[in-house]
N, C-alpha and C positions, 0 to 999 in steps of 0.2 A: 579412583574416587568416583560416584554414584554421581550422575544427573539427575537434579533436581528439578521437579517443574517451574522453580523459578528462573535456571538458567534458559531453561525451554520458552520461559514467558519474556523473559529478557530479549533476546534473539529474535522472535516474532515478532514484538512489540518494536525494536530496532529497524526491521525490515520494512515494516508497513504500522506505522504509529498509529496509538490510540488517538491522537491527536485528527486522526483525518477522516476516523469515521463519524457518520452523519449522528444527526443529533437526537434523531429515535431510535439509533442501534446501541447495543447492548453489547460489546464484543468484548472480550478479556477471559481472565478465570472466572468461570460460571459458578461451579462447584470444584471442592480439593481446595487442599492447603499446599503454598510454595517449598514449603521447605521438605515436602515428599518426595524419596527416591521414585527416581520412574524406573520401573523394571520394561514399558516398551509401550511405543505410541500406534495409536490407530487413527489413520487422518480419514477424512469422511467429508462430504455435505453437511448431512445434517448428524445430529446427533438423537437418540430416538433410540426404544428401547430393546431396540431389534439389531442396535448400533453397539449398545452397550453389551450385549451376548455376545457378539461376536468379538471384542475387543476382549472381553471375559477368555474368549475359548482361544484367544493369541496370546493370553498371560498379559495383555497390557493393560495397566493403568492410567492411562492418559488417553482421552479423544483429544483432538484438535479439529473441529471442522468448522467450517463456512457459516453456516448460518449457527444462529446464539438458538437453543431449546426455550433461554426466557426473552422474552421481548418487553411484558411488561411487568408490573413487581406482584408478588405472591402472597396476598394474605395469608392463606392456607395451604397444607399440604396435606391431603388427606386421599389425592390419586383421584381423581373424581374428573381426570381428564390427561390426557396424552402428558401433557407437558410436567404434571406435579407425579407420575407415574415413572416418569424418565428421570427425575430429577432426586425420587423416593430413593430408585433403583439402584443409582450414580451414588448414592451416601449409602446405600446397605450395602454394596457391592468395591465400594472402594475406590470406586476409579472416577478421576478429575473429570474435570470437561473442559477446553476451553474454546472461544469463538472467536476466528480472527473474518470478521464481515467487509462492511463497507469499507474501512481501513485497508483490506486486502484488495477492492474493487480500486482504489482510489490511487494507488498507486503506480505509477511505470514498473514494467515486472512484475505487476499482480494480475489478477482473473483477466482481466482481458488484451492485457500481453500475451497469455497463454492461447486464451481463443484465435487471435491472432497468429498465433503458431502454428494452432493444430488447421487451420486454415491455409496456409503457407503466403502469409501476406507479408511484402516486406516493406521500407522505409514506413515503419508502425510509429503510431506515435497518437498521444494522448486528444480523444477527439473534444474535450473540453478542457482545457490547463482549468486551474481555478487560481485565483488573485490574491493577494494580499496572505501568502505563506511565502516570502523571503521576507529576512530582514539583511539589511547592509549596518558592517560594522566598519566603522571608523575609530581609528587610533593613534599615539603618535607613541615613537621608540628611540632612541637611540642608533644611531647609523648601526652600532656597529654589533647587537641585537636584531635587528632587520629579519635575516635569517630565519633563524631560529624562533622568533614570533610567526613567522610565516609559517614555517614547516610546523611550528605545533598548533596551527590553525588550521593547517590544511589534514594532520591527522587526525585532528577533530571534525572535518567533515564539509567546512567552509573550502568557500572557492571552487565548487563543483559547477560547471554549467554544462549539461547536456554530458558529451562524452569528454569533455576538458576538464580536467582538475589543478589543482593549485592555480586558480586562476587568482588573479589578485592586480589591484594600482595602487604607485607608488609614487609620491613628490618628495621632496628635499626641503628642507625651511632651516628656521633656527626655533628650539623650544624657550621658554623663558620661564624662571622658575624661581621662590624665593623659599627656604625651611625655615621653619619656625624651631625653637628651641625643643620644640618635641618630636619635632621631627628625626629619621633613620635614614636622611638620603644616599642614594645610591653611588650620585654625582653632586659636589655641590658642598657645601656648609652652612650650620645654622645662621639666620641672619642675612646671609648675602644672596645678593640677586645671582643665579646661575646663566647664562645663556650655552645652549647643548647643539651641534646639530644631530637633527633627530627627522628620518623619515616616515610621514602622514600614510599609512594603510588601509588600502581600503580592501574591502571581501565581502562576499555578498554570502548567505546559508540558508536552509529552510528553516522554520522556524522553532520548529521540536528540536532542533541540536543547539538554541540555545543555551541552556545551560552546560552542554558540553566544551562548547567552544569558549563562551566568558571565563569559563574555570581554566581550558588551556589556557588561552591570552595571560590568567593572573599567573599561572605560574612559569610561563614563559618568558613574562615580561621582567625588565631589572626592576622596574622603580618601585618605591615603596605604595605612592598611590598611582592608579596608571590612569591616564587620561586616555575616553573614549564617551564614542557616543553612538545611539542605534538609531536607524531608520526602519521605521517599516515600509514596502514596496507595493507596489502596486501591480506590479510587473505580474503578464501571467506565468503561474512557474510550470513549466515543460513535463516534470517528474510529477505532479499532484495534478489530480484531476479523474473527470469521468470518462468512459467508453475511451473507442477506440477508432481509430482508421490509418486503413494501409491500402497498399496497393498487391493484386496478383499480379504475378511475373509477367504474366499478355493478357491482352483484350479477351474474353471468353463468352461462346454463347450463354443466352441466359438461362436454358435450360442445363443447360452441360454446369454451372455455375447450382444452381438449387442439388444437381445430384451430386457433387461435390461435399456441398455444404450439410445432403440428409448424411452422407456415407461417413464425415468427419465426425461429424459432431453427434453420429448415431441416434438423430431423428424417427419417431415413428411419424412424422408427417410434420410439413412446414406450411402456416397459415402465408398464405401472399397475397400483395395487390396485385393487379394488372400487370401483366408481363409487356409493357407498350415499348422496352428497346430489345435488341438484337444483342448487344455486347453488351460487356459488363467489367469494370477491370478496379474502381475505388469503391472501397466497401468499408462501412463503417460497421459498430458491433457495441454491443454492452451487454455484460453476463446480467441476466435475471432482468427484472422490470426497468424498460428503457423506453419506453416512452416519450418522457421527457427532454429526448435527447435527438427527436427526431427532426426539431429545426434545425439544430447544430451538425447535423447529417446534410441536411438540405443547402445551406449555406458554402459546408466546406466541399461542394459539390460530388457527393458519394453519389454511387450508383444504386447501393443496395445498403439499409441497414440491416442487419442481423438483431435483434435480438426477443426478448417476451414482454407474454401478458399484455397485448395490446390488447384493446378493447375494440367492439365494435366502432365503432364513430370515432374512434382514432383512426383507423387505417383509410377513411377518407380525408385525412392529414395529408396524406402521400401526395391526391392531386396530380400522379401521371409526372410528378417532381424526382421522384425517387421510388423503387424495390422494396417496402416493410418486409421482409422476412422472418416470420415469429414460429422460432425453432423448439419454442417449448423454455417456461423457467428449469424445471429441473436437466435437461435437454443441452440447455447453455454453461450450466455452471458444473455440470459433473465431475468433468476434469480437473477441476481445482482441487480436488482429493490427492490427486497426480502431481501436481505444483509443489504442493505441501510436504508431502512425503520426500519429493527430491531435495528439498530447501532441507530437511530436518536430516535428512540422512547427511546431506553434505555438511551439516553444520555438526554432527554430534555422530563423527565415525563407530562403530560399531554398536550404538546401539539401536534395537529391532524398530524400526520403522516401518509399521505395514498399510496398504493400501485397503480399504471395504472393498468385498468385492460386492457388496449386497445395493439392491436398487431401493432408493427411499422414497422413488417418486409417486405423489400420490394420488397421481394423473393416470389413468388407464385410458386404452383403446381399446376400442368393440372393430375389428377388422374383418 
């Protein structure tokens, strides 16, 4: 059976939900219809029409890259610029597009996991959590269901905290219960008060798999109506969030650190502030414009942030506090072509996953 770009869209949208990207991105199927066999994907940055020839000359129809070609919406399309050229192209030529962006940033395991790797930084972990994506589900069952409401909540995806899964609490009570004559109870008869014991669960989930989990719970659960109720959390959640920081294996000079970081991440030059320390060992990072993230760097006491597009009169932000190192937007996120292509291949064995090897960046050096 043929892979469909919807299974393709399923699987990516699973990993890194539309749910997480910001709210001026534009990430999903851009162009193409789901229910097109993909004969072979080309993962990319960006997508552009020098993206689509080469996707062409691989036999594939499907881009999947990083940044969306639309950002905002299209009265016309008549080619009269880069983006409606690209998008002309992508409909005469057959092949999808799709963007998986800030959704892909936002995640543990997405763009700046990876940076983080190709860094060799370790105990990595989300330099901003963001708030209020878990909910906690509360329920009550039948002792002797326990179980089996459990396990079909935890294959739903509840109960995960950090690297623990099936996490869950659990009290003991008595349920109280009365059917009514239209009622189908499970336990119990029409008319009479039942008293059951039945154990109170609790489970904590992000908040995109709610509907997969309510759906497990109903059909997990015995009773006819099942008694539950959601919180939402406030909690910051570990897995959702921006940038990044970790730690290198030892303390490291800071120049031996910058030439590290041009060779990794194949810099044709990194903007810096003030080299004012000697060592360097927590470094934080964010693929493409991170800016904003540079008090959250200062706080969790990094040494260096990594990332782009600083502006002038950001970079006396730093204030001799912290390393800005601005490695270049396209610079930072290249790699995520590489991410992509491994996630796809391991998800959908044998079919052609290829890598661009072409550079989209539209930044030159005069050297």
């Amino acid at each position: 059976m043929s892979t469909t770009i919807r299974a393709i869209v399923q699987m990516l949208s699973a990993w890194a939900s539309p749910q997480y990207q910001e709210s001026y991105d534009n990430a999903g199927l851009i162009v193409g219809q789901p229910g097109t066999a993909v004969k072979g994907v080309l993962t990319a940055l960006d997508a552009t029409e020098a993206t689509l020839e080469e996707a062409k000359a691989h036999g594939c129809n499907l881009v999947v890259a990083h940044h969306p070609i639309v950002f905002k919406g299209l009265k016309q399309l008549n080619g009269k610029n880069y983006v409606e050229r690209t998008i002309l192209k992508a409909i005469r030529e057959d092949i999808a597009i799709f963007a998986i962006h800030t959704n892909l940033d936002n995640i543990q395991g997405g763009v700046n996991t990876h940076i983080a790797s190709q860094l060799g930084l370790q105990q990595v972990r989300i330099l901003a959590p963001r708030p209020n994506t878990l909910l906690k589900l509360t329920t009550f069952c039948p002792t002797s269901h326990t179980q089996a409401v459990l396990q079909a909540l935890g294959q739903a995806g509840a109960g995960q905290i950090g690297a623990y899964k099936n996490c869950s609490f659990r009290t003991s009570g008595i349920g109280a219960f009365q059917p009514d004559d239209n009622a189908k109870p499970f336990i119990g008869q029409a008319g009479q008060l039942e008293e059951v014991a039945e154990d109170r669960l609790e489970v904590i989930f992000p908040t995109h798999l709610k509907g997969a989990v309510m759906q497990a719970l109903r059909q997990a659960h015995p009773y006819e109506e099942v008694a539950y109720y959601l919180h939402q959390l406030e909690n910051d959640n570990q897995e959702i969030g921006s940038g990044a920081i970790g730690q290198l294996p030892q303390p490291m000079p800071i120049a031996d650190f910058l030439a590290l970081l041009k060779n990794k991440m194949q810099a044709r030059c990194i903007r810096h502030t003030a080299l004012f320390q000697e060592t360097v060992q927590t470094i934080a990072l964010c693929g493409g414009t991170g800016s904003f993230l540079l008090p959250q760097a200062i706080r969790q006491g990094a040494d260096v942030f990594v990332s782009a597009d600083f502006k002038y009169h950001e970079f006396f932000d730093a204030d001799q506090r912290i390393l800005i190192a601005d490695i270049g937007h396209y610079e930072s996120e290249q790699f995520t072509a590489d991410l992509l292509q491994h996630k796809l291949q391991a998800a959908f064995v044998g079919l052609p996953v290829v890598r661009t090897q072409l550079s989209t960046n539209p930044i030159q050096y005069y050297v």
